[in-house]
TIZA-225192 format. One record per residue (C-alpha): residue in three letters; x, z, y. Coordinates in steps of 0.5 Angstrom, whole numbers, plus 500, padded with zeros to 3 digits. Layout:
N
ALAXZY ...
//
This chain:
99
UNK195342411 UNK193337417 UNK185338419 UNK181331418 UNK181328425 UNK175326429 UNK178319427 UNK178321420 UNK171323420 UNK169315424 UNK172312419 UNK168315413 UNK163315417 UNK163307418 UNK165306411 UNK158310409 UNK155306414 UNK153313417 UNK150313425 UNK154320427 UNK154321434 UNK160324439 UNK157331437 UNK156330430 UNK164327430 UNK166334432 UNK161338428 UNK163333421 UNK171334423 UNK170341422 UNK166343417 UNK171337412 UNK176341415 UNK174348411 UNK171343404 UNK179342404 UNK181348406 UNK177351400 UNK180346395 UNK187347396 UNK186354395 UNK183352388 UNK189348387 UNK194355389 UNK190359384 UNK190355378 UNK195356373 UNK200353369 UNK198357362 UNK191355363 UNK189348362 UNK184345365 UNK177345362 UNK170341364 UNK165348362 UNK167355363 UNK164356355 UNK166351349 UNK161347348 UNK158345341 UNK153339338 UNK147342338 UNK144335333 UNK143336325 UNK146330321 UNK141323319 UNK138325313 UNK134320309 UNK128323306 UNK121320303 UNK117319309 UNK109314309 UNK110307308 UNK107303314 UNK101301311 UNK099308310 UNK100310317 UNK097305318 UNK091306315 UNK089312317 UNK088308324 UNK081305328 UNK084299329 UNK090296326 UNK093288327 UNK099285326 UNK103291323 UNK101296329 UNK095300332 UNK091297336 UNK090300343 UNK085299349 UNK089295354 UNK090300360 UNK093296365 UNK090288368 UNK093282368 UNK095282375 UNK099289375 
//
């Protein structure tokens, strides 16, 4: 595998919008160059009789199924309330009308 250029590390850096100094090219180039390395090597290991998977353990959903059971009625909830109007609690206003 060909190491990233100087050049290379320009470009990403112009496309990211990134100001890289001459110094930092050099150190960049480097250090992209070992990331790649790294994951070409993971390509090597993996093999054909395993197949690719996003976790290491399966997953399984963790939420219980809608059920519908009797439950209080709106003007019951809302009649143990201080202050109620429109079909809602009625609560101090905390923010002013400039924010």
């Amino acid at each position: 595998m060909a190491a990233i250029s100087r050049e290379e590390v320009a470009h990403l850096a112009r496309l990211s919008r990134l100001a890289v100094t001459e110094d930092e090219l050099d150190m960049f180039a480097g250090q992209l160059d070992v990331i790649l390395q790294s994951v070409a090597r993971i390509g090597d290991v993996a093999a054909d009789d395993i197949p690719p998977t996003s976790h290491s353990v399966p997953l399984t959903n963790v939420y219980r199924d809608d059920v519908v059971t009797p439950s209080l009625t709106q003007e019951e909830v809302l009649a143990g309330g201080p202050d109620v109007a429109e079909g809602r609690f009625r609560v101090p206003r905390i923010l002013s009308e400039e924010e």
